[in-house]
Each structure stands twice: as C-alpha cells, then as structure tokens.
Steps between C-alpha positions, in 0.01 A plus 500: 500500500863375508684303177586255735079489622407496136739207392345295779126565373373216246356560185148533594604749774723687261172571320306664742744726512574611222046558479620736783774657333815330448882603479691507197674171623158306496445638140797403376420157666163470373652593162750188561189218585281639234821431211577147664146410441467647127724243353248216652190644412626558146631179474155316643288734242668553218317229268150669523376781318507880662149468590489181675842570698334831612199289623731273703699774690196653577318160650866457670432895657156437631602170640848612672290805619224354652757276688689788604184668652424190684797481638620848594098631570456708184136532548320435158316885537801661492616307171185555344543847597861524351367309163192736477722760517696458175219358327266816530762766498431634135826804467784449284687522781406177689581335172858632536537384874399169377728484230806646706446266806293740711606814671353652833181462531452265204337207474778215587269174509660342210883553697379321813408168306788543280735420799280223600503345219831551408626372837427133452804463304733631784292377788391146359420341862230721535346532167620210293306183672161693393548683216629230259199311496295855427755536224462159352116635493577800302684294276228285413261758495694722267530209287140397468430873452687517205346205352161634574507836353703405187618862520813563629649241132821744458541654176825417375648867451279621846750496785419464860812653630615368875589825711630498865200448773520815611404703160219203412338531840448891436400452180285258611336761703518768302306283263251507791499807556399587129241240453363441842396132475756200562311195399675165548829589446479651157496880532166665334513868447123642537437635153389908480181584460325643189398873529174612491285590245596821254868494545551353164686783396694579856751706486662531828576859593316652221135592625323776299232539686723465853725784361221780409366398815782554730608852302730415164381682227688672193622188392632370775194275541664254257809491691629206744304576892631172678330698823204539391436135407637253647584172281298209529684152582252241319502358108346697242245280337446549114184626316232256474520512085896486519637255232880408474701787310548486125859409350701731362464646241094427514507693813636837345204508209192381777451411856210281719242775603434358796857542633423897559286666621461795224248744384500405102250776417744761569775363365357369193785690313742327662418122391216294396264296687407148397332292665714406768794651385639829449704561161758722452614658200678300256697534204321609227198684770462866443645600834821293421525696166433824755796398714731396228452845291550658869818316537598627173443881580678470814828321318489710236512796728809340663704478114398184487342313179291306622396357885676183409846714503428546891664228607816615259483860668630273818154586677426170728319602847180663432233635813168536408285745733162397491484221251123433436460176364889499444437470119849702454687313771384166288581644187845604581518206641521310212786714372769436788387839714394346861257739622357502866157669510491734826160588658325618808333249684111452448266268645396269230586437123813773532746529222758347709272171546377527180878478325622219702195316409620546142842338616692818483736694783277769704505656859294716696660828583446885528689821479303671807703468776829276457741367270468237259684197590777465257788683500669778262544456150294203484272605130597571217174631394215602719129533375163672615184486244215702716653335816318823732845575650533914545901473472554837603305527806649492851806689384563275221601151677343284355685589152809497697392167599520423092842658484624275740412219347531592120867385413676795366456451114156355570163667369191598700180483284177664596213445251196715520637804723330826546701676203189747448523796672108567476447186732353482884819599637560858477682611160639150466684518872512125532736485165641785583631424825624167325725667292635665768565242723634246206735774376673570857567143499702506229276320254397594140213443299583269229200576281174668619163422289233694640271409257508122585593574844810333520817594714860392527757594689816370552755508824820665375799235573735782553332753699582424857761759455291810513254369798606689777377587837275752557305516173174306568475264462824420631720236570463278766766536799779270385509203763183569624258274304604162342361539126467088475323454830133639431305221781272745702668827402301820415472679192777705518498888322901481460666310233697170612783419242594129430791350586746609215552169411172445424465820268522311186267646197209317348725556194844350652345185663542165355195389285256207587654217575817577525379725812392203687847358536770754429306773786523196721882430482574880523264585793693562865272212599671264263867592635463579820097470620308233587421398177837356356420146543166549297675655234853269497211188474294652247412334255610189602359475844181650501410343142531185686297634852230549213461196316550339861177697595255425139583165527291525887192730341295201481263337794669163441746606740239485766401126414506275756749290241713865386657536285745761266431552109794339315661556192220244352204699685385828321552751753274803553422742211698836495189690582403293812556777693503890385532733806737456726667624771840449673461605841846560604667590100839519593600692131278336280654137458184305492299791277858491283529111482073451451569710147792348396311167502214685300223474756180673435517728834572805642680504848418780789844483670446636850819623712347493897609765714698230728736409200744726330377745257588361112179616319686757345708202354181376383345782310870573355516121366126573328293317716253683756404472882429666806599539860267343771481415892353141531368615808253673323248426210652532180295711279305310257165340488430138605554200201712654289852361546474134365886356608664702834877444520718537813900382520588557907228715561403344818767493678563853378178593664535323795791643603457833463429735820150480520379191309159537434434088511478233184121519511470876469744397144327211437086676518652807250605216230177310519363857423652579196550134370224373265328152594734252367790699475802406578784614785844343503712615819909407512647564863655332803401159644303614838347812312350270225387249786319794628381623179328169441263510820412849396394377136291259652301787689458667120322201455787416192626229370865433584841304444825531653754411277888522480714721318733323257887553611404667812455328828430840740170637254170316401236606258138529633232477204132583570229588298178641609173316470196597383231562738182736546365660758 
C-alpha cells in the first residue's frame, strides 16, 4: 500500500491494517491519535480513585469493542477466542507481551479496543452521539458505587497517582492477568491457595528424603537439589498449636512448643520442657554457668582476661557451625559479638529453626559441595563445638573454605577435636592431618589444650608472602576466581586471596562502633560504588526512613478511618519486631540506622545477585548478610522473619534479564514472614501499584502510602494475617 492510499483510509480502516501488519508510518500515526486522546481521558477521569477510573476505561473498551465488531464483522468467537487466549496462557512470558504491548503471536485484544475507544475523541460524529449518554451512566454508577461500598474513603497520605492511559490500561490487565477475576470494575486478585497438609516446615529445594532417593549421599544430601524438588506455589499454613511469637527478650530464655515440631526427649539437654513451652537456659542455670566458664577458657587462651575483653580484642563477626540451641550465639549476644548460627538443613525442629525461634540470626548451610555465601574476610572468629564436620577430608576444602572466610588476624576455634591419638581413626589421623593442612595455610595454633579439648588457631596477617604456587595447597590462579563472589561456586582446593584492601587484621580494624561508620566512609562503595548516597545520608536520612516506618507498625493504619501515630500517640515498642530482613541491603543503612535508634533487632542484610555486590562493605562495617537470587527460595524455614524490608527491590527485579515474576517474590516472603509480621516495600509508582494486587493474593493486609519529599516513590505497608489451615 501507497502513503498516498494510506492517507486516504479513515481511522477505522487504518486499524485493520495495522491487525494485518502495518508500516512504520501508521505506527507513528497511531502513536499520534492515541496522545491526542490521553489529555481528554485524563482530564474526564482524573477526580476518581485508581480503581474506579480503571473500571471506567474498561466498561468504555467492552463497549467501543463490541461496536467495532458490529460494525466491521468481528465475529464474537473469534474475540472470545483472542480473550481466552491471554487469560489461560499461564508463562511468564505472556505476562511480558502483555505488559510490552504484544509481540508476534501475542495476545493483542486489549490494542484493538484501545483504538476504539480512544477514537471517539478524534472521530466524534461517529462515536460521540452514543457514547455520552453511556458515559453519563458510568458516571452515576461509579458514584453510587462509591457510596455503597464505603471503601474506596482515601486515606489522606494514600495516593492514587493519575498515569497516561496507556500504562493504566496494561496495568489494568496485568492486574488481570495476576488475579483472574474482574468483578465490577474493581480489580480482585484470586488469593493463593493454602498447601496441603505436612508442609509446615517446607523448605523449598531441600528434600531429605528426595535427595537419598535420587543418589546424594556423603553429605551432600543436606545440600540445595532445586531438580529434584520442585517448589510448591501455594501458602504455607501454620501448625495447628502455633501461638504468636514471644517479645524479645522473652523469646531468647523460652519459646511456644507448639510452634516446632521437635523431639524434646532427645534434646532434653538442650532446654527444658514446660508445659507448653520450651525454656532455655538462663542466667544463673547450670548450662549458662557451663557456657560462661567455656567462654572464659577460650578468652583466656586468646591473652585475654576475661570473655568480656572480646569485644576490646576488636573481635565483632562471629560464625557459629552447628549452634544447638544457640546458647553461645545468645550469650555472646549480650556482649556486642553478633553471631549467626550455621547448620545443615533438617526436617523438623533443626538448629537453624530452633535459633530464629529464639529471635537470634541463623541460616541453613553446608560445607559439602559449595561455598558459603558471604564473601572473604567476613569473621573474625569462627566456631565448631562437635559440629560432625571432617575438615580435612576431600583434600582439605572445606578448611580452606574457613580460611577464606576467617579475616586474617581472626581465630578458628574447634572444641572437642580428636586430639587422642588412640581414637577410631588410625593413630590420631584425623588430628593429624589437621595439623597438616592448618600449618600449610599459614596458620598457628594459639594454644592447644588436649586435655579439655580445646583448639585455637589463628590466620597469620602477614603471611601471604610465603604462599606460593605449587606447594599444596596452593594459591589460587590470580584473576581466575573472585574471592567476594562465593553464590553457587564450589569448594575450591586453592587458596583465593582478598582484595588487598580488604586485608586489614582483626587487630588493626576499628573497634565496635566506631566500625559501623568509619568502614562505611572508607569502603570503595562509599566513594565511588553504589553505596555513596547511603553513606553521605547516614545518619540523617535513614534515621528518619526509620522512625517514618515504627510510626506505620501498627494495624490502625489499615482502619477504614487511618490514621499515623503522632507525637501525642505512643508509638510501637522497640521490640515490636526482632528479626528482620532487608531484602535488597544496599551497605547496611537501614541495619546501621535501626541501631543507632536503639532498636531491639538484628537485621539479615541481603545483597541479590541482580544488584551490585557491597556485602563485603557490610561485614567490614560489623554488620552481617548474605548473597541471594530472589528467584530462588532463600534458605531459612517458614515464620521466622517478623518485619521484611525492601528499598527498589521491585523494580530491581523486574528488570533484570529473566524476571522471575512479583508472585514468585511475593509466595517466598509469605514463607519466611511470621503471621502478623510486617513488610514495608519503597519503590517506583507502577511497581508499587503492582505490588499491591499481588499482596492482596497473599491474602495481606495493605496500604499505599506516599513518601514524604518524594513525588516518583511510594511506600507499600502490609502485614500478614493470621489464618489456619
């Protein structure tokens, strides 16, 4: 077809063929017709909420559609066909034709009555005489709907924002796409279904029984086997007997029985059972006097006076490998050491479970097959009490695995090793071996106690010198392996160096506080990264972002009359919340700006692989985190996060190559978030839009509500409900 043929064809015309594959003149003109009629559907609409101008453009569709078919022979099959279509296609993929206007092949309903409808404005003798009346209609109806329902009363700090037609009528049906029911103009998401029965404790990817079945044995049974099981998209219901979590600190000395799923009898040792509650030891318990005269032994071995002088020896980060009950970890706690339990994953009542339950940092991991996911020179001190790990097997990795992580300076404690050389393994070959492997990488034993079975060594800060190629084991291929990116790597039998500027001592670091904010300031994230702006706004900023987000931790906020706590209000206590995570961390500013405002929590700052790589920034500063892909399940049990954190996650996520979808994202926090906990999400306008018909499938309680000083973000607040099975 001719320009000159294709001026003369009217706007109906013009239409059909473009369905049948039109030039890039008739885009560009569609383009034009669709922007002249923007300004007069924006102007019409834009005194009614989101929901209710969504309704009308949709009513206006159907309408100008059906006329359209009348007139030009559409038969009503092959609409119905078209709709059908992108209704029931479930991939991630349709979901992006939708979103991006439709490609080949794609579904393109929604296009077709898009020009009719917006045509009336530029063609008014055909489609002004009998559409205002319908309009009028909609008007009223709208109207009367609102008074009705009583529920669309604004909030005064909730924004409907108005967007262009365009971007609102693919919301609109991506909206439809994620719920699958449009009822009467107000867009209802179909909520997810509960699981079934015995998935209490669901761990996705992590499948005991699935693993020795399909082959994994030698301890990599407890490893991640994502194709072996596949992960279930449905809400994990509770226990039957689950209760609402203790506060802290009444958490760390006892927890609701009914919550786990645990085998007291056999670890009767481990706490007490009363009732319905299992106690932990407290102060003045025997075990507590255990673990404080063990603490003792192991400072004094280190020159120290006394374990309160740990803190003073510049020792912050501390890894425990196969915590128990945690009964160090909490005691440490209490003396500014932050210590994250590390344990294989087991099917009920595991340590990991069992620690966050108590309100303190754990995660499930295992020194089988890969790398932890931190990176180098993260701890300062990392400790094993009968944790069943043979270090020295498979060529010695997985005490390599240590050395990378062990800052140099730092000390590696192993309590209860097999010192005696008349033991099981063969003239005392397990220690033996040990010693071998420590001494080639360049560590020295501080102070050996073979009598109470007690170990230190320490990583020489000034022997990277005389590591040298060839001597095994050796060092690493310079360039080859990035020490700081561990996510999915092997255990490696070469030894991968730090960064040099990251090769500061245990002894030349900056003590605790002082850490927190001088390693920030001086980190190549804070000059040059992506983390300058958190640190040039720090405190200021993110003290603010946090008393911003207490004063929401409160269900008035979901009131049909909301509402935010005043200065006159008393706003939530400082242990509201005690485990929390901050899904995309940045370097720490929330964890940072939570403890300078003396909150009783602990922060899991998680870096995803689709952001740049500052956890290093993180551990330096004296916080803690880990790498993660939000495409896959993080690796924790369900309920034990109570407040999730995320500051332009989704659009983040949802940009990346291969976006895995908000509701993949939004199923993995209603996972690990307790009933009635509490997730506050900062991002763009559209993505929080989105966000919000996702919640609703989560079966959460939401708000929308906008960001003070900053008209492009909004803040989306949910909280979970409770609900059983």
């Amino acid at each position: 077809m001719s320009k000159a043929q294709y001026r003369g064809l009217s706007t109906p015309e013009r239409i059909r063929v473009h369905e049948e594959g039109s030039p890039t003149k008739a885009r560009e003109a569609e383009a034009t017709e669709r922007a002249r009629s923007r300004s007069t559907w924006d102007h019409l609409t834009a005194c009614f909420p989101h929901s209710v101008r969504l309704w009308i453009k949709q009513v206006c569709q159907d309408y100008a559609f059906s006329q359209g078919s009348q007139k030009y022979g559409i038969k009503s099959s092959e609409s119905g066909s078209r709709s059908g279509k992108s209704l029931e296609s479930g991939s991630t993929g349709s979901v992006s034709n939708i979103a991006s206007g439709g490609s080949s092949g794609s579904p393109r309903i929604f296009s077709f009555g898009s020009r009719f409808c917006s045509s009336f404005s530029c063609n008014k003798k055909t489609f002004a005489p009998s559409f205002l009346p319908f309009f009028l209609l909609c008007v009223i109806g709208a109207f009367v709907l609102v008074t009705i329902a009583g529920t669309t009363r604004p909030y005064p700090r909730v924004v409907f924002p108005a967007h262009n037609y365009r971007r609102a009528q693919l919301r609109a049906w991506k909206n439809l796409y994620y719920g699958g029911i449009l009822g009467l103009g107000v867009i209802k998401p179909k909520e997810v279904g509960p699981c079934p029965s015995g998935m209490e404790d669901y761990v996705p990817c992590h499948n005991l029984t699935a693993n020795l079945e399909a082959g994994y044995s030698d301890g990599m049974e407890f490893e991640r086997h994502c194709e072996v099981s596949e992960k279930k998209q449905c809400l994990i219901p509770p226990p039957k007997e689950y209760r609402i979590q203790l506060k802290w600190p009444d958490c760390k000395d006892g927890i609701w029985r009914g919550n786990l799923q645990i085998n007291t009898g056999a670890d009767e040792k481990r706490f007490l059972v009363e009732e319905n509650r299992l106690k932990f030891p407290s102060k003045d318990s025997k075990l507590m006097d255990d673990i404080e005269r063990y603490s003792e032994r192991v400072a004094s071995r280190l020159d120290l006076e006394t374990y309160r002088d740990l803190g003073k020896a510049k020792i912050r980060n501390v890894l425990d490998i196969g915590c128990g009950s945690s009964s160090l970890g909490a005691f440490l706690w209490s003396h500014d050491l932050v210590t994250i339990c590390l344990a294989p994953y087991e099917e009920h009542g595991g340590q990991v479970q069992l620690a966050l339950e108590r309100g303190l940092p754990a995660m499930i991991g295992s020194f089988a097959v890969t790398q932890l996911p931190y990176p180098s020179s993260s701890y300062d001190l990392i400790h094993c009490a009968n944790c069943g790990i043979d270090f020295h097997v498979n060529g010695g990795k997985p005490i390599i695995e240590i050395d990378r992580l062990l800052r140099p300076g730092g000390y590696f404690v192993w309590a209860k090793p097999s010192t005696d050389t008349s033991e099981e393994f063969g003239d005392g070959y397990a220690w033996k071996k040990m010693q071998n492997v420590t001494a080639s990488l360049c560590w020295e034993i501080v102070s050996p106690s073979e009598s109470e079975q007690i170990v230190i060594w320490k990583k020489k800060p000034s022997c990277f010198g005389s590591l040298v190629q060839g001597v095994a084991p050796n060092l690493c291929e310079q360039g080859r392996y990035e020490a700081d990116w561990s996510w999915h790597q092997p255990l490696r039998s070469c030894i991968t160096l730090s960064p040099p500027v990251r090769r500061v001592s245990v002894q030349n670091q900056f003590a605790w506080p002082a850490r927190m904010h001088i390693a920030a300031a001086t980190s190549d994230a804070a000059r040059t990264g992506p983390g300058r702006d958190e640190v040039t706004g720090e405190p200021r900023t993110w003290t603010a972002a946090v008393a911003e987000y207490w004063s929401l931790l409160t269900p008035i906020i979901f009131s049909d009359h909301p509402k935010r706590l005043g200065d006159e209000d008393v706003l939530p206590a400082a242990s509201v919340v005690r485990n929390v995570m901050d899904l995309n961390a940045g370097i720490g500013a929330l964890n940072a700006a939570l403890l300078e405002t003396g909150k009783a929590v602990w922060v899991m700052n998680v870096v995803p692989t689709s952001a740049p790589n500052t956890l290093p920034y993180i551990f330096d500063r004296g916080l803690f985190g880990t790498n993660h892909d939000w495409c896959e399940a993080f690796p924790t049990y369900p309920r034990t996060y109570d407040l999730l954190h995320a500051a332009d996650l989704l659009s983040q996520e949802l940009n990346r190559p291969h976006p895995c979808g908000l509701s993949n994202l939004f199923s993995e926090m209603d996972r690990i978030l307790r009933p009635e906990g509490w997730v506050i999400l900062r991002d763009d306008v559209e993505s929080i839009e989105d966000a919000r018909a996702v919640a609703t499938q989560m079966r959460w309680e939401s708000r929308m509500i906008e960001v003070p000083g900053d008209t492009e973000q909004r803040l989306l607040v949910c909280q979970k409900t409770f609900w059983k099975a």
